[in-house]
N, C-alpha and C positions, 0 to 999 in steps of 0.2 A: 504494500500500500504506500502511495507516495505520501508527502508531506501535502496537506490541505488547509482552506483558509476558510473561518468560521463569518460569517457577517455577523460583524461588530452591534449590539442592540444602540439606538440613538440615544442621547442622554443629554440633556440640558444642563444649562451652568451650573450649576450645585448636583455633585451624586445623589441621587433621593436613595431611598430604600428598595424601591422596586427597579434603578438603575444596577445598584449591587447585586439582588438577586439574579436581576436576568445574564450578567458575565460569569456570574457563579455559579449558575445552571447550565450554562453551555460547559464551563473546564468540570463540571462534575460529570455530565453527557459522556464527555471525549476519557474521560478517566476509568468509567466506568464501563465504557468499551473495549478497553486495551488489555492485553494482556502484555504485552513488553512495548513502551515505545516511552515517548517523551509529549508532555501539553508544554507550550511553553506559552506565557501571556508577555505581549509585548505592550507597555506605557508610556504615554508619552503626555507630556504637563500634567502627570497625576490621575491622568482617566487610561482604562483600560482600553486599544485601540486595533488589537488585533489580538486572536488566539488560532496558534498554530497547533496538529499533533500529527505526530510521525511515530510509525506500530513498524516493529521488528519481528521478525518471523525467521523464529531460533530453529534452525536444523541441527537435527542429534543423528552423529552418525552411530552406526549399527556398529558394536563393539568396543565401541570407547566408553570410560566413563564419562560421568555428567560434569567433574571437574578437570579440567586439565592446569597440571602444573603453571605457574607465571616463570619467566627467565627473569636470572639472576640469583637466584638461589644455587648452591652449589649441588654439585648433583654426589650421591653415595655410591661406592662404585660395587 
């Protein structure tokens, strides 16, 4: 799934209440869809003015485990 762009809900000079809610129910939406990815909220002068999310889709190969070593650790021989 590529990265995608949420339209932004309109908001008036003062955040109201129901301003907050509705940018909070879009990043709960997107969060509560994913299983691996990233929402990121972009702001700009203090209002919330874009939400992005981008979903990873984790392939497990067949006979490896689910953790693989990191480099830099010394290896035991």
């Amino acid at each position: 799934m590529n990265p995608e762009e949420s339209p932004t809900p309109p908001e008036s000079g003062d955040e109201s209440q129901s301003g907050a809610n509705a940018w909070l129910s879009v990043v709960e939406e997107k969060v509560r869809h994913l299983r691996f990815g990233v929402v990121q909220i972009t702001i700009h002068e203090g209002k919330v003015v874009q939400i992005d999310s981008t979903e990873r889709t984790r392939l497990e190969v067949p006979g490896e485990s689910g953790r693989r070593p990191r480099g830099g650790g010394k290896r035991t021989p």
